[in-house]
C-alpha positions in Angstrom: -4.5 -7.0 -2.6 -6.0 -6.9 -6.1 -8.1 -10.3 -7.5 -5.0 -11.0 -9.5 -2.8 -11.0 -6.2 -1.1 -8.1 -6.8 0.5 -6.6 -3.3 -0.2 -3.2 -2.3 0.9 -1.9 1.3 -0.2 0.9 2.7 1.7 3.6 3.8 2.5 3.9 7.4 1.7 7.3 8.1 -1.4 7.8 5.7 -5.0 6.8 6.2 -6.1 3.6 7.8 -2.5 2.9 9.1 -2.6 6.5 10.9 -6.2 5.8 12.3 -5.2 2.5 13.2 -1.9 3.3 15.0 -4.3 5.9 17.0 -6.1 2.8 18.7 -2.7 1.4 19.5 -1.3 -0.7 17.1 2.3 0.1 15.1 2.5 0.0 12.2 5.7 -0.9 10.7 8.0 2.1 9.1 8.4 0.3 5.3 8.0 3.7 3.6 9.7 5.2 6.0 12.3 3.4 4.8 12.6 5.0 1.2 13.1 2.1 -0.1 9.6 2.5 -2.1 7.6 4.6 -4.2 4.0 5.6 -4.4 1.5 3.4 -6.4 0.4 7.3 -7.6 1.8 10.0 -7.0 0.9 11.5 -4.0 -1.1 7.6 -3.4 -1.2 6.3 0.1 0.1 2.9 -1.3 2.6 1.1 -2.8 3.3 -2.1 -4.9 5.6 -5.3 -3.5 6.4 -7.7 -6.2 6.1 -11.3 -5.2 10.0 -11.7 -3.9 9.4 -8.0 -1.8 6.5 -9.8 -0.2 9.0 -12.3 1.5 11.7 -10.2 2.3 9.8 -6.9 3.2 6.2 -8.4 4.8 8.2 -9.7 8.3 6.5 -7.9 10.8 4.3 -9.8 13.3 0.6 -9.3 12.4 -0.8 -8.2 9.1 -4.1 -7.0 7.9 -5.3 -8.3 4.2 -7.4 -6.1 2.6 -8.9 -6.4 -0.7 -9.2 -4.0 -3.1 -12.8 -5.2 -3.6 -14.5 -8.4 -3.4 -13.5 -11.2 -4.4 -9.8 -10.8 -4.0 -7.9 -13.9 -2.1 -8.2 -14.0 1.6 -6.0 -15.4 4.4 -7.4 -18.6 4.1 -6.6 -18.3 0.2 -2.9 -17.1 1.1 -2.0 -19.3 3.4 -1.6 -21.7 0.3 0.9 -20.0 -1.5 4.1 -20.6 0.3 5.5 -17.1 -0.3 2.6 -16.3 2.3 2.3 -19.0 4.6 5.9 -18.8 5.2 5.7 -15.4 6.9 5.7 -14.8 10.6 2.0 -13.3 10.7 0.7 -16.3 8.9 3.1 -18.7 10.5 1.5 -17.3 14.0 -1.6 -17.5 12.9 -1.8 -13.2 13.4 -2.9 -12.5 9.5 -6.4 -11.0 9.8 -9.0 -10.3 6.9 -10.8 -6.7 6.4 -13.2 -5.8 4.5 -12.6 -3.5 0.6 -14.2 -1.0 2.6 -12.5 0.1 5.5 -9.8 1.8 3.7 -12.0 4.5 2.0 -14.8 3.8 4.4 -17.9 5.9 5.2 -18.4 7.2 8.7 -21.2 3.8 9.1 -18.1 1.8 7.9 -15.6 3.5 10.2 -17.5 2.5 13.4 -18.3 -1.0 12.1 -14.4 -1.0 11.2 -13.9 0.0 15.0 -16.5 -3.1 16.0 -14.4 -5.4 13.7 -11.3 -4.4 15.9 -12.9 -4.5 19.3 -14.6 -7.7 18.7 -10.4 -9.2 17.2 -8.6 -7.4 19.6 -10.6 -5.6 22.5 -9.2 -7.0 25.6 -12.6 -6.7 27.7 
């Protein structure tokens, strides 16, 4: 999510979605889908306009990621009613990340795998 509150998703099978589904979680199959087209070519992203975000964001649990500081957070989205209407934030299962952990260095990857152990480890 841009400071403006532009919507970028990333795609499933790309990146942090790819490590992420290696420590267990699914992510959903929206580019799968076809249905959507690179923010770049060859990008691991793409754009939702504000009506995609309703019909298209459904899935139980998101992740809110800001493209850098600064940019709204779950607490912020959860007053817009496009967003609070939407299972993950209706089930209170919308979790902020830092900007970093998308492009992160290997420090940020292992404090990106604290973040997750600390939300979701079941220890």
């Amino acid at each position: 999510m841009t400071a403006d509150g532009s919507v970028y998703v990333l795609i499933e099978d790309r990146g942090l979605p790819k490590e992420f589904a290696a420590l267990g979680f699914r992510p959903a199959p929206l580019f799968a889908s076809g249905r959507f087209e690179p923010y770049t070519p060859g990008g691991d992203m793409y754009a939702l306009s504000t009506e995609q975000v309703g019909q298209v964001l459904t899935m139980d649990t998101l992740f809110v990621i800001p493209f850098t500081e600064g940019a709204p957070t779950v607490a912020d989205l959860r007053g817009k009613p496009i967003f609070a209407q939407l299972p993950a934030f209706a089930a209170n299962q919308a979790y902020d990340l830092p900007y970093w952990v998308q492009r992160g260095d290997f420090h940020e990857a292992i404090e990106m795998l604290n973040i997750v152990e600390k939300t979701f480890g079941r220890g």
